[in-house]
C-alpha positions in Angstrom: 174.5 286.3 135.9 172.6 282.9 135.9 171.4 280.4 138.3 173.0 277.2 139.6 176.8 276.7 139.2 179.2 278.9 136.8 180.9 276.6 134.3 183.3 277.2 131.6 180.3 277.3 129.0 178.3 279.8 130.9 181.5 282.2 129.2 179.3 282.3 126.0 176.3 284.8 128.0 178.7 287.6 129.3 177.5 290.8 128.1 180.9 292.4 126.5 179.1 294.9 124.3 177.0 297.3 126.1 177.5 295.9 129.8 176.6 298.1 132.3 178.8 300.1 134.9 178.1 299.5 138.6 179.7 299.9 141.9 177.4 297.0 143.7 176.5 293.6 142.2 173.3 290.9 143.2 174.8 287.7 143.9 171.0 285.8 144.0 171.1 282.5 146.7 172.0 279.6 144.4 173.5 281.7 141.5 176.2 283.5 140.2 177.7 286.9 138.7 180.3 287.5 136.7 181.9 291.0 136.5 184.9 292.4 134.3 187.0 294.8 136.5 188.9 298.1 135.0 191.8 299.0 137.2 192.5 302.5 135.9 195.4 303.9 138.0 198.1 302.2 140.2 197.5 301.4 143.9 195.6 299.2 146.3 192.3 297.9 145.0 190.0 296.5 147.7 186.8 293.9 146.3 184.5 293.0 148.8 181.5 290.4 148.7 178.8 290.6 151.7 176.5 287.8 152.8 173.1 289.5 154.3 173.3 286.6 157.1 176.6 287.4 158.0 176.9 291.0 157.2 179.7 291.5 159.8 181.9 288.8 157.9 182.8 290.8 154.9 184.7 288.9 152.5 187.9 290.8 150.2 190.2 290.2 147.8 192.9 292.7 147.5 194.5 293.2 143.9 197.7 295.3 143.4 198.2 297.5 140.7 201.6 298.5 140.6 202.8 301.5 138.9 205.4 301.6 136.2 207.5 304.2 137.5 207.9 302.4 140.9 206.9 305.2 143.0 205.9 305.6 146.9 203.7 308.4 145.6 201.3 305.6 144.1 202.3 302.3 146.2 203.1 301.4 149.8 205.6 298.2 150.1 203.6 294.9 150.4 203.5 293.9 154.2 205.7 291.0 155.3 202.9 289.1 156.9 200.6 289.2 153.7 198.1 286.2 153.4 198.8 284.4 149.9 196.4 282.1 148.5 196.1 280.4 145.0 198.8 280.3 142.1 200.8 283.1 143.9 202.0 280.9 147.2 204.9 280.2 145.6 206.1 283.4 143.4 208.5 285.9 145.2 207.0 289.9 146.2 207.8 292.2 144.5 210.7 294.0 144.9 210.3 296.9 147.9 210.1 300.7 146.5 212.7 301.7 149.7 
């Protein structure tokens, strides 16, 4: 974490040696975090970032993990209507499971 705006060169301060594991991270007002996710089994993976002021406006990003075996057991299709943002706009879904 640091204070003011991330940049490329703030890279050079991550902890990748003994960082520590948490569920919840401080964002501090005019700051940052960085964080290094593990995504340890296939599925739906929900991240979620809460502003105290606006506590009911929860924002999330959901990441898909899919599984190698291509199984309903571990993954529900993608929904039809699902919001795309960033590089992915353009790339086709992936292929259903049914």
């Amino acid at each position: 974490m640091g204070h003011g705006k991330w940049t490329p060169a703030s890279r050079r301060t991550y902890n990748l040696l003994d960082a520590v594991s948490r569920h919840t991270i401080q964002v501090y007002p005019r700051s940052w975090s960085a964080i290094m996710l593990t995504f340890d089994n296939a599925g739906m993976w929900s991240l979620r970032s809460e502003l105290w002021e606006r506590h009911y406006l929860g924002q999330q990003l959901y990441v898909s993990v899919v599984s190698p075996a291509r199984s309903l057991r571990d993954e529900y299709n993608m929904p039809d209507n699902t919001l795309l943002c960033g590089d992915v706009v353009g790339l086709p879904k992936p292929p259903s499971y049914v």
